[in-house]
PyMOL Python script that loads the backbone (N, CA, C, O; Angstrom):
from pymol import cmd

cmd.read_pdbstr("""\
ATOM      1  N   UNK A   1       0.842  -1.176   0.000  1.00  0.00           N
ATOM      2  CA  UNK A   1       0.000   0.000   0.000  1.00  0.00           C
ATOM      3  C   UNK A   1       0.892   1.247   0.000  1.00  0.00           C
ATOM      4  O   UNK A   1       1.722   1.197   0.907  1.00  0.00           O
ATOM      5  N   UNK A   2       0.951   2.216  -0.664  1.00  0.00           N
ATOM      6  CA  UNK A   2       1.420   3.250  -1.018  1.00  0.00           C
ATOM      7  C   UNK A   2       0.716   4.429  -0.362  1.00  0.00           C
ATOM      8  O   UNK A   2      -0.482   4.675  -0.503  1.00  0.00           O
ATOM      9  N   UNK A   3       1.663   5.207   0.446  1.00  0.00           N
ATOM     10  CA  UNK A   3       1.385   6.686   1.583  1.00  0.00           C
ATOM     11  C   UNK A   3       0.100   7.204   1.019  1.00  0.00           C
ATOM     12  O   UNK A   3      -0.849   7.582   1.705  1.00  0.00           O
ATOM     13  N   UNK A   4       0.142   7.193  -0.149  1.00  0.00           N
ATOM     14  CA  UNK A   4      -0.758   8.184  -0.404  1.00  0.00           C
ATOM     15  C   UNK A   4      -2.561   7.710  -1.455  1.00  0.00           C
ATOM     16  O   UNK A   4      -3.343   8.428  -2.079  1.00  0.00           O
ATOM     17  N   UNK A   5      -2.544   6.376  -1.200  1.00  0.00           N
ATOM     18  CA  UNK A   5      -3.533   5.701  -1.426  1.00  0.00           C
ATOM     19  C   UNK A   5      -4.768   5.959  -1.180  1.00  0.00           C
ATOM     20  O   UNK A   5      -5.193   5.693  -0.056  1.00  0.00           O
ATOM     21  N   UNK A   6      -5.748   6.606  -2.284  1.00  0.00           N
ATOM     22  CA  UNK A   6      -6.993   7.109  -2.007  1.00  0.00           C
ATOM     23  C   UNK A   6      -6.923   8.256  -1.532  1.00  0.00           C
ATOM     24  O   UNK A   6      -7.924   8.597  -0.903  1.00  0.00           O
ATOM     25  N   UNK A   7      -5.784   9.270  -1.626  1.00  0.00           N
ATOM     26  CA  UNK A   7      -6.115  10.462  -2.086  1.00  0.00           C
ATOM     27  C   UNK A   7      -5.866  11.026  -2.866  1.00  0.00           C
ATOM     28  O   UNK A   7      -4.929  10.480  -3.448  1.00  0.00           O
ATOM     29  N   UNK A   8      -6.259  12.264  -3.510  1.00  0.00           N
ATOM     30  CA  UNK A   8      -6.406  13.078  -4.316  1.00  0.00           C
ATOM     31  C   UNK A   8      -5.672  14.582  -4.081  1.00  0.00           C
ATOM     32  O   UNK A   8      -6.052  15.394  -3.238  1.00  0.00           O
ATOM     33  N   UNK A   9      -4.271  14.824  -5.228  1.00  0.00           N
ATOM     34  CA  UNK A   9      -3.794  15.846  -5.313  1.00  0.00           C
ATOM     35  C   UNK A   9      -4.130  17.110  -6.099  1.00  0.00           C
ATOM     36  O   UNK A   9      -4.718  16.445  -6.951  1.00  0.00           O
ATOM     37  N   UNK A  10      -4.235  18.077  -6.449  1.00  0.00           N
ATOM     38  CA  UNK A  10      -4.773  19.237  -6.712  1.00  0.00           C
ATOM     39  C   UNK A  10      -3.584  19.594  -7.066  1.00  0.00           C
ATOM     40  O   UNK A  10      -2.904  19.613  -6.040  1.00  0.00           O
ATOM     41  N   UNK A  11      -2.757  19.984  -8.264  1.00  0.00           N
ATOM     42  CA  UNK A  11      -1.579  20.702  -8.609  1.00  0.00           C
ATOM     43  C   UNK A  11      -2.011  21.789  -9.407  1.00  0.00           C
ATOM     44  O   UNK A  11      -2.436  21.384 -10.489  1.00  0.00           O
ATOM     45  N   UNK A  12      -2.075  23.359  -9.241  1.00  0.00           N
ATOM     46  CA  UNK A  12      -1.775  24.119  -9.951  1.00  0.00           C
ATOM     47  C   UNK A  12       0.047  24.472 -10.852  1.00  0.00           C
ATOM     48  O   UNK A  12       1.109  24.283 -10.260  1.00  0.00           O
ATOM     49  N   UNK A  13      -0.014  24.795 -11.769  1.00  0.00           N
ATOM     50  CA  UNK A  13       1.132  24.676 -12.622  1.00  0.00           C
ATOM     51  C   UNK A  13       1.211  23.377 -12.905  1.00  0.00           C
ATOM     52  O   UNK A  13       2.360  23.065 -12.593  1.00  0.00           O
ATOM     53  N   UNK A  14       0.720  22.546 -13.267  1.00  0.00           N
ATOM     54  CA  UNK A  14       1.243  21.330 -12.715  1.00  0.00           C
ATOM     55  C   UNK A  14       1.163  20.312 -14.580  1.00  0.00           C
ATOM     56  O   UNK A  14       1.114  19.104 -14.810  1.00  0.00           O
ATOM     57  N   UNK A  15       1.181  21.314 -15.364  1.00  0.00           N
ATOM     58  CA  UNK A  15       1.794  20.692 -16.876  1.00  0.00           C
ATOM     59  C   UNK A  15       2.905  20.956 -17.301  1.00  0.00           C
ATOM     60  O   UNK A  15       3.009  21.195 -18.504  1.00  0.00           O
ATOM     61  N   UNK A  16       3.756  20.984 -16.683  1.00  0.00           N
ATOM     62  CA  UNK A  16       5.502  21.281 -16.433  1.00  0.00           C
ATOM     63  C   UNK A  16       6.534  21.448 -16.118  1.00  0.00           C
ATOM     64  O   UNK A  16       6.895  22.334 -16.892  1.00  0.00           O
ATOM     65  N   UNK A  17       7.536  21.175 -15.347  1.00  0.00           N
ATOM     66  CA  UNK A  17       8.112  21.857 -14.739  1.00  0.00           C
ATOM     67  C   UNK A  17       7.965  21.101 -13.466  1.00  0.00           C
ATOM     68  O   UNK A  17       7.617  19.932 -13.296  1.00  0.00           O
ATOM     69  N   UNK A  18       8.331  22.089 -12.543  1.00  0.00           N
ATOM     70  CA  UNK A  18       8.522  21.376 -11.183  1.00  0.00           C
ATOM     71  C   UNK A  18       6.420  20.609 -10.874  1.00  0.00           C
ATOM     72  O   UNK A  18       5.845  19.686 -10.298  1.00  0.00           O
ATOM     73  N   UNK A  19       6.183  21.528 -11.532  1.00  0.00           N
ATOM     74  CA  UNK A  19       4.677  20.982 -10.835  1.00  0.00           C
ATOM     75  C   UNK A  19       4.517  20.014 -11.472  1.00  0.00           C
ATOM     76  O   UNK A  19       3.889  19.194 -10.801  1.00  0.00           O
ATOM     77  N   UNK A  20       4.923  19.403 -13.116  1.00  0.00           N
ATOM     78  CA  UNK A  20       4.516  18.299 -13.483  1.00  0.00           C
ATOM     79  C   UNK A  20       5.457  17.120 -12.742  1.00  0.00           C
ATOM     80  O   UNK A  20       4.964  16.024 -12.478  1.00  0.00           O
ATOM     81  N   UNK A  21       6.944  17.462 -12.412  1.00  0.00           N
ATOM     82  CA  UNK A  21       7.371  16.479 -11.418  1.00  0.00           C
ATOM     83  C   UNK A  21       6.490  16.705 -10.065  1.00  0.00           C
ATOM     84  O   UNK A  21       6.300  15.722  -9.348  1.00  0.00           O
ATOM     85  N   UNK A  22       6.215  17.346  -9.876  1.00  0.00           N
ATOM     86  CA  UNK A  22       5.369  16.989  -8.400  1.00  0.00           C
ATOM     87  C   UNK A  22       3.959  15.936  -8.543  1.00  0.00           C
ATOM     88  O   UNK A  22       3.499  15.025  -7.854  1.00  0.00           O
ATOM     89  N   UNK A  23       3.699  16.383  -9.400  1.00  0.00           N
ATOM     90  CA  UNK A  23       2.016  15.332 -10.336  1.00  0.00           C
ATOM     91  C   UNK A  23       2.779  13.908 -10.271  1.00  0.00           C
ATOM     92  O   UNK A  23       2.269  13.069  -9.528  1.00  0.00           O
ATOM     93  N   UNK A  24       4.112  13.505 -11.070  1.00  0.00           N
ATOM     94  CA  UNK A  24       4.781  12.462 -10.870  1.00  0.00           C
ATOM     95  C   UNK A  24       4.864  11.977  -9.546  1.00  0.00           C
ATOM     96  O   UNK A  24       4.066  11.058  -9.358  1.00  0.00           O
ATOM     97  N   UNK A  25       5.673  12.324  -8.386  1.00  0.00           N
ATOM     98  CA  UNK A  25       5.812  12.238  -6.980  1.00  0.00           C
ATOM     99  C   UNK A  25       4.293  11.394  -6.681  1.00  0.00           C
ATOM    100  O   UNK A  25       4.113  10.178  -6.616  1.00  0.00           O
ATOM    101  N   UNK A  26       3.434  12.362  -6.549  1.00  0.00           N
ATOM    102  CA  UNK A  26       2.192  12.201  -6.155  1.00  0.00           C
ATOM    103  C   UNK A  26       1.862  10.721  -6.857  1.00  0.00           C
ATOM    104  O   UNK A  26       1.556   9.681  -6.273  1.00  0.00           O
ATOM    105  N   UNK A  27       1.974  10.885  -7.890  1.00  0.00           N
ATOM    106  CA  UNK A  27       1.183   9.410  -8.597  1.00  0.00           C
ATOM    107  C   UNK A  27       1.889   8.223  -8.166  1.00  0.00           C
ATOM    108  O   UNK A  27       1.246   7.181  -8.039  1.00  0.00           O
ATOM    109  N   UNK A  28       3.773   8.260  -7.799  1.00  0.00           N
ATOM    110  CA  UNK A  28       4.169   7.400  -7.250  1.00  0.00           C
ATOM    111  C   UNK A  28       3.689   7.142  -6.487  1.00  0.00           C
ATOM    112  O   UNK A  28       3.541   5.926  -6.366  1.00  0.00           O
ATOM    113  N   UNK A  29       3.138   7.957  -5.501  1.00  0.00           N
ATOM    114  CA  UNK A  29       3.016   7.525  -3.931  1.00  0.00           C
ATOM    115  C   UNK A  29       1.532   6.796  -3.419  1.00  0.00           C
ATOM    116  O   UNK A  29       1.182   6.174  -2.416  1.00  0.00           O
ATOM    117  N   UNK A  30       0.907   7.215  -4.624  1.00  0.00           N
ATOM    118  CA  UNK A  30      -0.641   6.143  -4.992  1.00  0.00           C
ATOM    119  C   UNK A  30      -2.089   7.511  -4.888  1.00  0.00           C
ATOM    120  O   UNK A  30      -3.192   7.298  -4.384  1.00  0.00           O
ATOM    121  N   UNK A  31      -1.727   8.559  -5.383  1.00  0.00           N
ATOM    122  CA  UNK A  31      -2.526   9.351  -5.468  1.00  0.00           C
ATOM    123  C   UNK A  31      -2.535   9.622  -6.570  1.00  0.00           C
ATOM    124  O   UNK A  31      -1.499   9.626  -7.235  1.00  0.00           O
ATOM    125  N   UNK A  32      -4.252  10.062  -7.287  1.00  0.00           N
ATOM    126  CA  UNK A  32      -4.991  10.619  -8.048  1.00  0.00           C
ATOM    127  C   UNK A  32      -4.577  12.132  -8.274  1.00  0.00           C
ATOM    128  O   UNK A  32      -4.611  12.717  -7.192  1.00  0.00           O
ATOM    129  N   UNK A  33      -4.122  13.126  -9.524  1.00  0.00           N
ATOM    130  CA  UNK A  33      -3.902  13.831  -9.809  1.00  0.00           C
ATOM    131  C   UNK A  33      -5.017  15.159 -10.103  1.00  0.00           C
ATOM    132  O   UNK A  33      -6.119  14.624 -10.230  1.00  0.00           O
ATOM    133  N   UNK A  34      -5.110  16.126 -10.202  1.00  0.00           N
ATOM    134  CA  UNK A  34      -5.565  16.870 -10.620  1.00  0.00           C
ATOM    135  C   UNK A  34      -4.933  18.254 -11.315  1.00  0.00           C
ATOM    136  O   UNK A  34      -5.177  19.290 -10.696  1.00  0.00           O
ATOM    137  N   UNK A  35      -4.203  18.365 -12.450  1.00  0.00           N
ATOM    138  CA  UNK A  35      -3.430  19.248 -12.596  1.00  0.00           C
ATOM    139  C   UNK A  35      -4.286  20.444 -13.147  1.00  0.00           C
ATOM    140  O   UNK A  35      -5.052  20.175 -14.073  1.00  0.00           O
ATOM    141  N   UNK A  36      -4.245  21.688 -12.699  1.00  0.00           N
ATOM    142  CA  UNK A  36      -3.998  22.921 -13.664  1.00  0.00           C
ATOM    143  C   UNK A  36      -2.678  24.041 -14.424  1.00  0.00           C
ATOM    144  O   UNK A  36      -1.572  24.370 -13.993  1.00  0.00           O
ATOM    145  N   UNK A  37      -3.239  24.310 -15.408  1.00  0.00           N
ATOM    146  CA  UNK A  37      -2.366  25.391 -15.893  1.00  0.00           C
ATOM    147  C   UNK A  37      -2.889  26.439 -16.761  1.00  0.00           C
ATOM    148  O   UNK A  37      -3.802  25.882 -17.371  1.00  0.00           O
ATOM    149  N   UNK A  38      -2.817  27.629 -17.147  1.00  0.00           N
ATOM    150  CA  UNK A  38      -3.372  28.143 -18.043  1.00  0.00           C
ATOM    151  C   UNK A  38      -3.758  27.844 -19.493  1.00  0.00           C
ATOM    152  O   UNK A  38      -4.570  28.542 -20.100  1.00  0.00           O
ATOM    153  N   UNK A  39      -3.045  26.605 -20.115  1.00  0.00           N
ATOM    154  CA  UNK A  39      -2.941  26.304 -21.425  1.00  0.00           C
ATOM    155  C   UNK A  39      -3.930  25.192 -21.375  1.00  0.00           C
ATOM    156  O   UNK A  39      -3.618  24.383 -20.501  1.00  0.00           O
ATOM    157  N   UNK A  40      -5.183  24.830 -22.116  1.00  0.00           N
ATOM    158  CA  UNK A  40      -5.708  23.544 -22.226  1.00  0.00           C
ATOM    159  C   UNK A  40      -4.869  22.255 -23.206  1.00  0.00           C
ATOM    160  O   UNK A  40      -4.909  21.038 -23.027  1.00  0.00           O
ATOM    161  N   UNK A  41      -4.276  22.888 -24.060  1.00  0.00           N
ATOM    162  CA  UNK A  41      -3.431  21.931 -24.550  1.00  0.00           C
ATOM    163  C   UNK A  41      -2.184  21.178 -23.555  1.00  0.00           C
ATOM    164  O   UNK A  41      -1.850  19.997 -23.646  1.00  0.00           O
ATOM    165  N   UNK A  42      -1.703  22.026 -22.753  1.00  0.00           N
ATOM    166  CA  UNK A  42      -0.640  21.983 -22.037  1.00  0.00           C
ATOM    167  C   UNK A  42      -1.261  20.636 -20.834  1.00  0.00           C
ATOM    168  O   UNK A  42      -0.735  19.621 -20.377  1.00  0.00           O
ATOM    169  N   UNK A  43      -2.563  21.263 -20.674  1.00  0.00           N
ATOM    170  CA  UNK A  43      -2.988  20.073 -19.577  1.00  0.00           C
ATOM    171  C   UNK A  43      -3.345  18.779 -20.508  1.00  0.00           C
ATOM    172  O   UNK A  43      -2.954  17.634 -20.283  1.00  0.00           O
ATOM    173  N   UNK A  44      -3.955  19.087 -21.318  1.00  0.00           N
ATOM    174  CA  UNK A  44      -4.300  17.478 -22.457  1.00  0.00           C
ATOM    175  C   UNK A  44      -2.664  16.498 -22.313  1.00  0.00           C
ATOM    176  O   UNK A  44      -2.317  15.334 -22.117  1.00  0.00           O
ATOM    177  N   UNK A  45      -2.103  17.697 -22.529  1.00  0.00           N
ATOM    178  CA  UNK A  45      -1.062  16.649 -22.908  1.00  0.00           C
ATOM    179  C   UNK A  45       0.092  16.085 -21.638  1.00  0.00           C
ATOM    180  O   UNK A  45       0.864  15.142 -21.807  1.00  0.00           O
ATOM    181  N   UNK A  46      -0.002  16.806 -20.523  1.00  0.00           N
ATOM    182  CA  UNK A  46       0.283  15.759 -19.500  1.00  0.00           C
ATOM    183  C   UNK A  46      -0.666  15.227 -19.052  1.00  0.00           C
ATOM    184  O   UNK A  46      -0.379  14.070 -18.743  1.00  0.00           O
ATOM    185  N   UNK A  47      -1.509  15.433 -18.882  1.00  0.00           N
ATOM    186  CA  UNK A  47      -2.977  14.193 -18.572  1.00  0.00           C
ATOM    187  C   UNK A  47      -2.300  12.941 -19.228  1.00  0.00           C
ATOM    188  O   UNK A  47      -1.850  11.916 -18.718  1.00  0.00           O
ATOM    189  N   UNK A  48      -2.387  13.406 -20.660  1.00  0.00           N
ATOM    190  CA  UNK A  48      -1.923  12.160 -21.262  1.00  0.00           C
ATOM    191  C   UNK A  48      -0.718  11.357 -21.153  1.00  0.00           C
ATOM    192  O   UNK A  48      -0.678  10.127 -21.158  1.00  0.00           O
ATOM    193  N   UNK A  49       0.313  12.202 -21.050  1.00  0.00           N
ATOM    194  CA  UNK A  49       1.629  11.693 -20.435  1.00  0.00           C
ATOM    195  C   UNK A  49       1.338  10.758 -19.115  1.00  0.00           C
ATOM    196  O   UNK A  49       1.588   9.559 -18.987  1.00  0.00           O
ATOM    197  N   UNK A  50       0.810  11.550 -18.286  1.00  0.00           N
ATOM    198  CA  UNK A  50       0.453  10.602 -16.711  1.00  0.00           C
ATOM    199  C   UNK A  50      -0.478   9.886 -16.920  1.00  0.00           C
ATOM    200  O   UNK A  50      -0.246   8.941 -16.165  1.00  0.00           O
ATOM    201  N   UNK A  51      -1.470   9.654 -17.474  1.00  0.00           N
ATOM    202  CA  UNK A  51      -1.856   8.534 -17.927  1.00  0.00           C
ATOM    203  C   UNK A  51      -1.295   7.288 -18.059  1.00  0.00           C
ATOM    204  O   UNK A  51      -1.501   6.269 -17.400  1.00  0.00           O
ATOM    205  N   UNK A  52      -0.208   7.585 -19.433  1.00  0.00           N
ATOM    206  CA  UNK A  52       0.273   6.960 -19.960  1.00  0.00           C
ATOM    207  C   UNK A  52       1.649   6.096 -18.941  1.00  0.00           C
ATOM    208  O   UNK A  52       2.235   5.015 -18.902  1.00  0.00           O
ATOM    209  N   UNK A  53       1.635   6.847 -18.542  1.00  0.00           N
ATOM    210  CA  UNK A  53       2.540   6.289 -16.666  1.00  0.00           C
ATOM    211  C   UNK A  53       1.887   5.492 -15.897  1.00  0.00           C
ATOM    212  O   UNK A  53       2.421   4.839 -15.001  1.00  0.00           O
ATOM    213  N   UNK A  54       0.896   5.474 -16.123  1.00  0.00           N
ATOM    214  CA  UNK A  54      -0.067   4.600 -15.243  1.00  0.00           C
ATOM    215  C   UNK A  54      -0.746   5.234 -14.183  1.00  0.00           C
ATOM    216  O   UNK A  54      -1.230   4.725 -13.172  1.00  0.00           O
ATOM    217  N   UNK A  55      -0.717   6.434 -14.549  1.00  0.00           N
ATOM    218  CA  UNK A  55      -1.421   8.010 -13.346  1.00  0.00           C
ATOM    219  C   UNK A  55      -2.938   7.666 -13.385  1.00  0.00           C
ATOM    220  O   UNK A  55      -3.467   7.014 -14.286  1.00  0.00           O
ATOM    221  N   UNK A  56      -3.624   8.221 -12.215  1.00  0.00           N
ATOM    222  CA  UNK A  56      -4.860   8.303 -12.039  1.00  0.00           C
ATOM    223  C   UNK A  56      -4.558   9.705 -12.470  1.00  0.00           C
ATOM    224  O   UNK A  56      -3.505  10.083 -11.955  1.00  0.00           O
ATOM    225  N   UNK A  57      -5.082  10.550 -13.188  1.00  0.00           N
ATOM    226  CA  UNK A  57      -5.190  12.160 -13.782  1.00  0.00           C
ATOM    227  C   UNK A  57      -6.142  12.667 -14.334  1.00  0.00           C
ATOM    228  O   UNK A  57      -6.758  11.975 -15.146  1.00  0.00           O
ATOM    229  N   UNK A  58      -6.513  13.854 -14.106  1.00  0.00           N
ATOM    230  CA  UNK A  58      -7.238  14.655 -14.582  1.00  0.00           C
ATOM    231  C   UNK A  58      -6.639  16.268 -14.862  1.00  0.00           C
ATOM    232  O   UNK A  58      -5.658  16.664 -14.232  1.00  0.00           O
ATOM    233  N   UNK A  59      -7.301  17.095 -15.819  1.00  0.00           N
ATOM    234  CA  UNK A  59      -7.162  18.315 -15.258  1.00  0.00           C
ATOM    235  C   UNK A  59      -8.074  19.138 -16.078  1.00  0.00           C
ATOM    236  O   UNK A  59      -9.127  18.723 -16.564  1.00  0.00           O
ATOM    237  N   UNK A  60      -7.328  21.019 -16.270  1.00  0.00           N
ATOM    238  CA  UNK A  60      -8.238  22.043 -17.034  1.00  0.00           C
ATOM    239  C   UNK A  60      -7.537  22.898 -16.569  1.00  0.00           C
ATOM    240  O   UNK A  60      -6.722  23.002 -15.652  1.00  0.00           O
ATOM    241  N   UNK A  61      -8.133  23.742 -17.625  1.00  0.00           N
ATOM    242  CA  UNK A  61      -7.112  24.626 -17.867  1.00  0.00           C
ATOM    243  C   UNK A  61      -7.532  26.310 -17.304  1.00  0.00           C
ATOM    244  O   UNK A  61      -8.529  26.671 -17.928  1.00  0.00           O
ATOM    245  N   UNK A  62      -7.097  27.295 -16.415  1.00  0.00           N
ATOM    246  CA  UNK A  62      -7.531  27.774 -15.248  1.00  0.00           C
ATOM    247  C   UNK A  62      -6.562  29.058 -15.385  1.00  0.00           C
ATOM    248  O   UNK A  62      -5.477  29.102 -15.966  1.00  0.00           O
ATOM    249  N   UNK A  63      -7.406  30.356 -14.526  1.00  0.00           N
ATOM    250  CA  UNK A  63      -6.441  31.418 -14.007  1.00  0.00           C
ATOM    251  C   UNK A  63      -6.681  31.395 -12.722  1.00  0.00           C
ATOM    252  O   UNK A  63      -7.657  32.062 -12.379  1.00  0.00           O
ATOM    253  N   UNK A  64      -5.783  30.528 -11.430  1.00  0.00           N
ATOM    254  CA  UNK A  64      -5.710  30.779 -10.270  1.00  0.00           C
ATOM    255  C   UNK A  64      -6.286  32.235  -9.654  1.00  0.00           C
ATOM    256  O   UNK A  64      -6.495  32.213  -8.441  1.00  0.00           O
ATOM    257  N   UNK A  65      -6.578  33.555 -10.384  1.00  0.00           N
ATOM    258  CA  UNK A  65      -6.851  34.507  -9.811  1.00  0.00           C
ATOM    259  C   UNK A  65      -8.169  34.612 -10.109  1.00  0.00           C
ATOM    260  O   UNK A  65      -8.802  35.452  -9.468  1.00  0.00           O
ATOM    261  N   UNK A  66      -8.747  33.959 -10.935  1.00  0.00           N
ATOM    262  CA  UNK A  66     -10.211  33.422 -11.214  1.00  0.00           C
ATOM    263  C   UNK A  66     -11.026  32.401  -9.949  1.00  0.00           C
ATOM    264  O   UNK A  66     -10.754  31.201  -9.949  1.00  0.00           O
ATOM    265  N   UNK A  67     -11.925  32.901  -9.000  1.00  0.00           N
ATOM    266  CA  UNK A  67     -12.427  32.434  -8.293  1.00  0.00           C
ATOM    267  C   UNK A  67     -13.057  31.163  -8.691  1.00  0.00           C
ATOM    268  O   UNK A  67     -12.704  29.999  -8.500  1.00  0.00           O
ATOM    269  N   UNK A  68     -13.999  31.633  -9.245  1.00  0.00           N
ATOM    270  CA  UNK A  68     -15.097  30.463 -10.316  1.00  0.00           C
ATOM    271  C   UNK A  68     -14.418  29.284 -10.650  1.00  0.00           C
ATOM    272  O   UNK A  68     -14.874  28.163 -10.422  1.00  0.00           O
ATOM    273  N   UNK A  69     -13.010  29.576 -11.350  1.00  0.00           N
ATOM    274  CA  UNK A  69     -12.372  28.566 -11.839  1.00  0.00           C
ATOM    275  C   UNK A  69     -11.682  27.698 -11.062  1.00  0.00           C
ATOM    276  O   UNK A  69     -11.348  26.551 -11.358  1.00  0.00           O
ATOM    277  N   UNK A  70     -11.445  28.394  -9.875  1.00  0.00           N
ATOM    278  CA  UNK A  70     -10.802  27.340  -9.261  1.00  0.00           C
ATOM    279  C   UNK A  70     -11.906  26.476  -8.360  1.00  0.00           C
ATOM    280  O   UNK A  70     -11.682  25.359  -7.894  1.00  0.00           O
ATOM    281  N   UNK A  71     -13.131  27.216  -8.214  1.00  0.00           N
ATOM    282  CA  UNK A  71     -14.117  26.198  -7.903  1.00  0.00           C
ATOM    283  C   UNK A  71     -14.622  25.390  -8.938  1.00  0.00           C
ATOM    284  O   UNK A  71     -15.747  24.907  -8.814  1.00  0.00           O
ATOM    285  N   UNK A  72     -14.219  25.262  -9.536  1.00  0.00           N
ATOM    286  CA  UNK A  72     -14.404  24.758 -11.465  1.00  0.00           C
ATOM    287  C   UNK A  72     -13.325  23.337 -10.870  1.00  0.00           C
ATOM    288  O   UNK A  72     -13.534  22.125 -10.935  1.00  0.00           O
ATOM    289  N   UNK A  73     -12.439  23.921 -10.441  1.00  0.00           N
ATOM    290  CA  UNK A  73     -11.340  22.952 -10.723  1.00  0.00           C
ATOM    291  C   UNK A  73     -11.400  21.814  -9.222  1.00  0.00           C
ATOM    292  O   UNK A  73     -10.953  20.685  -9.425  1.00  0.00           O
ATOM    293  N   UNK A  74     -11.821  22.056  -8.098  1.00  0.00           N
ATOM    294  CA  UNK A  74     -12.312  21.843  -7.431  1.00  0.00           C
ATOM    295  C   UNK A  74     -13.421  20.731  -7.006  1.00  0.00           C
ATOM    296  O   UNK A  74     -13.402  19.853  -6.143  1.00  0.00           O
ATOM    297  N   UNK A  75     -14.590  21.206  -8.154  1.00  0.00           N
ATOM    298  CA  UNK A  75     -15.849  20.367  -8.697  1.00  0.00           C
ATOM    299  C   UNK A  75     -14.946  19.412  -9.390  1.00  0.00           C
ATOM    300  O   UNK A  75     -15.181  18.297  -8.925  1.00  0.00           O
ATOM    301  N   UNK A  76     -14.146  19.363 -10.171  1.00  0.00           N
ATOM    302  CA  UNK A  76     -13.625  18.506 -11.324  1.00  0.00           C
ATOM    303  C   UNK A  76     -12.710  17.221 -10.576  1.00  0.00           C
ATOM    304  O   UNK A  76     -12.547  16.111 -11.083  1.00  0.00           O
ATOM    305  N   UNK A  77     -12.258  17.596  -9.470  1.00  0.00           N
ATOM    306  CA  UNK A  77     -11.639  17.001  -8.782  1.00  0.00           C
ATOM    307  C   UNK A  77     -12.347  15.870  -7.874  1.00  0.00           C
ATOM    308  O   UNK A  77     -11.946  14.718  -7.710  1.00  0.00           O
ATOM    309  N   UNK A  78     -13.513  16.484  -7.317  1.00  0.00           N
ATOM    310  CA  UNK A  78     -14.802  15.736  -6.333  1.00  0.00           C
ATOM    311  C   UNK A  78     -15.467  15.212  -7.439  1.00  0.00           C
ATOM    312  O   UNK A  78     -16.007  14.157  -7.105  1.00  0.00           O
ATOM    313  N   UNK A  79     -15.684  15.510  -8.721  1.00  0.00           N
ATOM    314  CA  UNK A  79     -16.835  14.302  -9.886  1.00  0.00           C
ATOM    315  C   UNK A  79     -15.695  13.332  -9.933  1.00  0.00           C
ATOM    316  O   UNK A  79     -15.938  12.167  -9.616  1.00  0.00           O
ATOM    317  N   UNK A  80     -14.521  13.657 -10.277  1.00  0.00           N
ATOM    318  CA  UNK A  80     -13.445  12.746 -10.967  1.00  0.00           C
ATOM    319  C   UNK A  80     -13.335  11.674 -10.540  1.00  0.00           C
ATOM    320  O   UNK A  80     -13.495  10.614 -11.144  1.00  0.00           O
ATOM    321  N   UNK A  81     -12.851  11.960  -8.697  1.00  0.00           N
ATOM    322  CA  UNK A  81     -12.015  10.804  -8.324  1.00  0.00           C
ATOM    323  C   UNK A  81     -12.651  10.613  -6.975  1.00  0.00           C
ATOM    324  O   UNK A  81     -12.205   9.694  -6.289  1.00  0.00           O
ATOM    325  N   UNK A  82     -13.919  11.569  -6.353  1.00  0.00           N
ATOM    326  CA  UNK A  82     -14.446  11.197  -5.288  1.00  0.00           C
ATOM    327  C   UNK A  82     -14.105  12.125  -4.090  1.00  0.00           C
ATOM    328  O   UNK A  82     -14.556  11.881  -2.971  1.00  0.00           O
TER     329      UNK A  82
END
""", "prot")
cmd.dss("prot")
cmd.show_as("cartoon", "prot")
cmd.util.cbc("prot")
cmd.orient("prot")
């Protein structure tokens, strides 16, 4: 069983860069992803990358200074994975 089994991470930045290694970390450790970033392509395509890792993932594409959206992102996280 892995630390982090049956929960769910929330990464903003998280299609690149240190945040997409942190999305990695997380998925090692047996948690469900949720990445944002401003780019929807940018999130398609590590979704798909962590996927393709064997990631539980989701994401969308967001301006952290956008309220709505991050309750957007939020909702997406609680339909997704519970």
């Amino acid at each position: 069983m892995a630390v982090l089994d049956g929960k769910v991470a929330v990464i903003t930045g998280g299609s690149r860069g240190l945040g997409l290694g942190i999305a990695r970390a997380y998925l090692r450790a047996g948690a469900a992803v949720v990445i944002a970033s401003r780019s929807q392509s940018s999130v398609d395509a590590a979704v798909e990358q962590l996927r393709a890792e064997g990631g539980r993932a989701a994401g969308m594409a967001l301006d952290v200074a956008n309220l709505e959206q991050v309750e957007a992102l939020a909702a997406l996280a609680v339909s997704t994975f519970g």
